[in-house]
C-alpha positions in Angstrom: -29.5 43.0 56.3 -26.1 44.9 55.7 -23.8 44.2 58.9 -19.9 45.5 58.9 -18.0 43.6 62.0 -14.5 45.1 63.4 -12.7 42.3 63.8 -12.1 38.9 61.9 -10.9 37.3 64.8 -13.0 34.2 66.5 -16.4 36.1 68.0 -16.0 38.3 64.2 -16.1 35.4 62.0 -17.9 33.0 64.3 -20.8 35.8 64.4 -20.6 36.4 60.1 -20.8 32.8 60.0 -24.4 32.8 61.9 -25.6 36.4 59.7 -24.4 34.5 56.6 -26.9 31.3 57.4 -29.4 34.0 58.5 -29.3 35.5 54.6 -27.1 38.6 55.9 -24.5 40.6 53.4 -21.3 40.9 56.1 -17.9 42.7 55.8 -15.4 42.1 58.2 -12.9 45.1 59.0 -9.8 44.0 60.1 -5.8 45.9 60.3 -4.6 41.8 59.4 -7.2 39.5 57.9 -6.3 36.2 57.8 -8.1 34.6 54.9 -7.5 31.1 55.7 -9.1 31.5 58.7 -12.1 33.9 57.4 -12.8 31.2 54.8 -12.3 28.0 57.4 -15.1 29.7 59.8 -16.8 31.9 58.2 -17.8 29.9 55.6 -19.5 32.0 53.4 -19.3 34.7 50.7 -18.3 37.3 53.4 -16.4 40.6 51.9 -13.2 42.0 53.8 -11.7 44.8 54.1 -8.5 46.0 55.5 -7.8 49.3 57.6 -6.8 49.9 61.4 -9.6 51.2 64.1 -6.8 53.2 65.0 -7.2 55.5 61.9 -10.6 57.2 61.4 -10.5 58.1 58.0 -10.4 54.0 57.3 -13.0 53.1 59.6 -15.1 56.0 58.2 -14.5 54.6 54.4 -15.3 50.8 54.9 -18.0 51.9 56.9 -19.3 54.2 53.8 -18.5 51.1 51.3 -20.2 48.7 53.2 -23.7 50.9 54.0 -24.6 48.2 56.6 -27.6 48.9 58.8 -25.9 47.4 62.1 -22.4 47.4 62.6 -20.7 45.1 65.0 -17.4 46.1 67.0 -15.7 42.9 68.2 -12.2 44.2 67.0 -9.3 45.4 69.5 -7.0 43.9 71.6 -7.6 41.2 74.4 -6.2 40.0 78.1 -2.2 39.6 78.3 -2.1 41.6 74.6 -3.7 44.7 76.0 -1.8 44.4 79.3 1.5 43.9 77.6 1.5 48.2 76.8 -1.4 49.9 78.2 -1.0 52.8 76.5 -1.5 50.8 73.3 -3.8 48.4 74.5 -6.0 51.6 76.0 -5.2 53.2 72.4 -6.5 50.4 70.1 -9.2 49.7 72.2 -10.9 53.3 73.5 -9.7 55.6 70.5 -10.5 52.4 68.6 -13.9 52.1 70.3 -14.6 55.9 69.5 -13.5 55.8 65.9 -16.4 53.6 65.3 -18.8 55.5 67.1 -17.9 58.8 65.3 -18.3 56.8 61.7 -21.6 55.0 63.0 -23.0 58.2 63.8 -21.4 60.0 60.8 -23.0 57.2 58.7 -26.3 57.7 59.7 -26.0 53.7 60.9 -29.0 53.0 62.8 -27.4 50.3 65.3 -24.2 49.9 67.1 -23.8 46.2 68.7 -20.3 46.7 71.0 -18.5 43.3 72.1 -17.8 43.7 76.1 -17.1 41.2 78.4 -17.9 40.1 82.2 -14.0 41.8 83.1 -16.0 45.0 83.5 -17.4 43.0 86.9 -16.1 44.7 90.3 -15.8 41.2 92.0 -14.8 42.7 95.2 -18.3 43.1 95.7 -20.9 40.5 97.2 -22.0 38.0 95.1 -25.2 36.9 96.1 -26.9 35.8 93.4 -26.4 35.8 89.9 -24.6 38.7 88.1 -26.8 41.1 86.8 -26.1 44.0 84.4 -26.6 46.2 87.1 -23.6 44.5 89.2 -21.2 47.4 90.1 -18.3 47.4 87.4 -14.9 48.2 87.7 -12.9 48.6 90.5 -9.5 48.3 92.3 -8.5 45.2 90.5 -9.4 45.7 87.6 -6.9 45.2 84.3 -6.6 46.7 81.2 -8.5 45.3 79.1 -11.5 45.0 81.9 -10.6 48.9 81.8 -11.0 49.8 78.6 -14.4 47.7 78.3 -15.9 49.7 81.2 -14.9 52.9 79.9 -16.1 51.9 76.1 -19.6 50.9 77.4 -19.5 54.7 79.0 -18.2 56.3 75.8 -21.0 54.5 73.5 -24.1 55.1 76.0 -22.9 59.1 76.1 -22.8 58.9 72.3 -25.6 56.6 71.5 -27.6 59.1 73.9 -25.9 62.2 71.9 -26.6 61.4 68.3 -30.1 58.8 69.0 -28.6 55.5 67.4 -29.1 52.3 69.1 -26.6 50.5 71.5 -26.3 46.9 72.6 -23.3 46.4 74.8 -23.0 42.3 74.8 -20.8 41.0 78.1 -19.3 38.0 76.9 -18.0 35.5 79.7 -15.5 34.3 79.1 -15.0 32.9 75.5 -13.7 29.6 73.7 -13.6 28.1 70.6 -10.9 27.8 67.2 -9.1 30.7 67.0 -6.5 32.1 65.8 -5.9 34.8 68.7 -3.9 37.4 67.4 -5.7 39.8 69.7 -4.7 37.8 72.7 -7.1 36.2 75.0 -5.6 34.3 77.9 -8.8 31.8 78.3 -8.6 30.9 74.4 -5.2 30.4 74.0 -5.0 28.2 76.8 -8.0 26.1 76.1 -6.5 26.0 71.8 -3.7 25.0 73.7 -5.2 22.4 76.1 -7.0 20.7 72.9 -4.2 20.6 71.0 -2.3 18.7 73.7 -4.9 16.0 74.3 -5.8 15.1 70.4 -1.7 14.5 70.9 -2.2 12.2 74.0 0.1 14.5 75.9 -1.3 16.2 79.3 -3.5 19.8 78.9 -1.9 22.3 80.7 -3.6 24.8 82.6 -2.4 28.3 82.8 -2.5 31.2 84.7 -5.4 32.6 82.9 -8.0 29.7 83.8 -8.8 30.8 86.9 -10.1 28.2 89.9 -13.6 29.2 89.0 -15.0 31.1 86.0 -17.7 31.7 83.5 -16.9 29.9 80.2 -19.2 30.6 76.8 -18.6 28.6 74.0 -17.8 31.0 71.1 -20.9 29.2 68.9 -23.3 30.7 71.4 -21.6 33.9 71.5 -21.9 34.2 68.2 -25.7 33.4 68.3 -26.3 36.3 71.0 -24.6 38.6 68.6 -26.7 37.5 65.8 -29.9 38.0 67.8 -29.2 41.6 68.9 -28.6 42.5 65.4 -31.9 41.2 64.6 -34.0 42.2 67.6 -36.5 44.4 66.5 -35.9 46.5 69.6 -33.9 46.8 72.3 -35.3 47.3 75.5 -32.0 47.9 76.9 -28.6 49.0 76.3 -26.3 45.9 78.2 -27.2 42.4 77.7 -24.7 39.4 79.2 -23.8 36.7 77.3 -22.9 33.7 78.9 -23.6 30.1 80.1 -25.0 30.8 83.0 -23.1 28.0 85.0 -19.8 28.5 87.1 -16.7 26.1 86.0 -13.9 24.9 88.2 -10.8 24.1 86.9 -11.9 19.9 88.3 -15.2 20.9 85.7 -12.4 21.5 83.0 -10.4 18.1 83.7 -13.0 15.8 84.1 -15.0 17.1 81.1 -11.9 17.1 78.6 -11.6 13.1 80.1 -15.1 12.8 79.1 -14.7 13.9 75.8 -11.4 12.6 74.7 -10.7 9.1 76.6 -7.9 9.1 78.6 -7.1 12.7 78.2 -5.1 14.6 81.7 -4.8 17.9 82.3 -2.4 19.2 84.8 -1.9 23.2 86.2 1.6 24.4 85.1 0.8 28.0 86.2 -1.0 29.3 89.2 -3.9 31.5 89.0 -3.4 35.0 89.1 -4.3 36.5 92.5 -7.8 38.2 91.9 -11.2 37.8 93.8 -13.1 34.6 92.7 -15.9 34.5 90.4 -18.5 32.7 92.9 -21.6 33.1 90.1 -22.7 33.7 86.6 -24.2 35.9 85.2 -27.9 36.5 84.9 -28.8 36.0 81.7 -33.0 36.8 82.4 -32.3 39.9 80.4 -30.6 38.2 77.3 -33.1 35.6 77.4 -37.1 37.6 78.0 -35.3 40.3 75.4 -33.3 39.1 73.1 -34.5 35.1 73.2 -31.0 34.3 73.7 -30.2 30.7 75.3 -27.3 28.9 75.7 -26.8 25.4 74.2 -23.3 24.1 74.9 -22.6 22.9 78.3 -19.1 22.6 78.7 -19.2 19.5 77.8 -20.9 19.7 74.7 -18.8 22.8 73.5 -15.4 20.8 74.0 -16.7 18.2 71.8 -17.9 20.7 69.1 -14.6 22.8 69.3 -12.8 19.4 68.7 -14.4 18.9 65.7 -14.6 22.3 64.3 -10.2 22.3 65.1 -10.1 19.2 63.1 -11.9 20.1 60.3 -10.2 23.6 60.0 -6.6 21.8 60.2 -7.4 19.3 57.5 -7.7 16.3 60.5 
C-alpha cells in the first residue's frame, strides 16, 4: 500500500516505521525533515519530501507524487508550541488540517487517517466511567491545541461526508517516546527530559505539563493504532481513541522510572497547570472490537523500551 504521512516528527516516523515492516511504500511530508532522526526511527527506505501544510499548492504536489491510497496527517504544531501564538498555532493546524483535506479529496485518495488527541475531552464533565468517543468535547478550558483538534475532527467529518472519502480521527492520549519535538509537546519533552536526567544519575524533573493524573501511550503503540486503521478493511466509525487504557499519577511516574533505572529520583520543579483532573481513561472497546487495536506497554514496560530505543539513537 502507498501511504503519505504529514509530519516526520515522533507518531510520523514511529508510524512509517510499523507500514515499512508491514511491506508499505511511505513518504513523509514535512516543512523541516530531520534526516538523522527519519533514518534513526524510521528505519527503512522511506521517501521525504519537503513543503509546508501551510501552502496548498505543496501539499497538493507531494500528494500527486506520492499517489498513496491512505494518507496520514500527524503534522502541525503541539501543546506550549501552538499556545505560544494562537493565531499561528490555529493557522498551521486548521488551515493546515484543511489543506490536506482539499488535496485528499482533489486526489481522489480513498482514506484520510487524522492524528487527534484526548485534549478534545471537556473534563468539566462527569467522569463516570471510561472515556468514550462520545464524551462531550471541548469546552471552557480548553487550549489551543485541544481547540484546533476539536474543530479539525469537525472540518474532516463535514468534508469526508461532502466528497465520500473515508475518515478515521485517532485520539491519542497522551504520547511518549524519542523525539525530537520540534512541534512542541509538553508531556514528551518532559518525559525526553526526565530520561535523559536519570541515564545521568541526576534527579527527573517533573514539569508543569505532567499533570497529577493522566493518560500516557507509549508512542510504539500509537504507532500500531495508526498502522491498523490504515489497514482496516473498513471502518465502522469515524473516531477511534488510542490510548493505554490505565490512569497514571505522577507517584506511577516516580516509582516506575526507580523500577527501571536503579536508584533513579524524580522530583516536581513545576506545578501543574490548574485544569480539571483526568479521573479515567479512555475506552478503548471501539479501537479494540474494530480496529483489533491493544495496548502492550504498561508504563513500565514503555520506559524501559524508550530507554533503549534513546540509547541506541544517540550512539549509547
Amino acid at each position: 500500500m502507498r501511504v503519505l504521512i504529514t509530519g516526520a516528527g515522533m507518531v510520523g516516523c514511529y508510524t512509517a516505521h510499523e507500514l515499512l515492516k508491514r511491506g508499505d511504500q511511505v513518504t513523509l511530508f514535512d516543512i523541516a525533515p530531520r534526516d538523522d532522526y527519519i533514518r534513526a526511527i524510521a528505519r527503512g527506505d522511506a521517501a521525504v519530501s519537503r513543503g509546508d501544510l501551510s501552502e496548498l499548492p505543496q501539499v497538493i504536489e507531494a500528494i500527486l507524487n506520492a499517489k498513496p491510497e491512505v494518507v496520514i496527517h500527524t503534522g502541525g504544531l503541539i501543546g506550549g508550541a501552538a499556545e505560544q501564538s494562537p493565531y499561528r498555532g490555529f493557522r498551521v493546524n486548521i488551515d493546515g488540517t484543511i489543506n490536506v483535506a482539499e488535496a485528499v479529496r482533489l486526489a481522489g485518495v480513498r482514506r484520510l487517517i487524522f492524528a487527534s488527541s484526548l485534549n478534545v475531552n471537556d473534563l468539566s464533565h462527569p467522569q463516570n466511567g471510561p472515556l468514550t468517543e462520545e464524551f462531550p468535547a471541548g469546552g471552557d478550558h480548553v487550549h489551543v491545541y485541544g481547540a484546533s483538534k476539536v474543530a479539525g475532527e469537525q472540518i474532516l467529518k463535514a468534508y469526508a461526508r461532502h466528497y465520500g472519502f473515508e475518515l478515521a480521527a485517532l485520539r491519542f492520549a497522551g504520547v511518549y517516546g524519542y523525539g525530537h519535538y520540534a512541534g512542541g509537546s509538553g508531556i514528551g519533552r518532559n518525559m525526553l527530559e526526565m530520561v535523559k536526567a536519570v541515564l545521568e544519575h541526576r534527579p527527573a524533573p517533573l514539569r508543569a505539563r505532567i499533570a497529577e493524573t493522566d493518560e500516557m501511550v507509549y508512542v510504539k503503540d500509537v504507532a500500531q493504532g495508526v498502522a491498523l486503521a490504515t489497514h482496516a478493511r473498513r471502518l465502522p466509525h469515524q473516531v477511534y481513541n488510542i490510548g493505554s487504557g490505565a490512569i497514571v499519577t505522577t507517584d506511577d511516574l516516580v516509582r516506575a522510572f526507580a523500577r527501571v533505572v536503579l536508584g533513579a529520583k524524580a522530583e516536581r520543579v513545576e506545578a501543574p497547570r490548574p485544569e480539571p483532573p483526568r479521573l479515567q481513561p479512555l475506552d478503548l472497546s471501539r479501537s479494540r472490537a474494530e480496529l483489533g487495536y491493544e495496548p502492550r506497554f504498561d508504563l513500565e514496560a514503555g520506559l524501559r523500551d524508550f530507554i533503549e530505543e534513546y540509547k541506541r539513537a544517540e550512539g549509547q
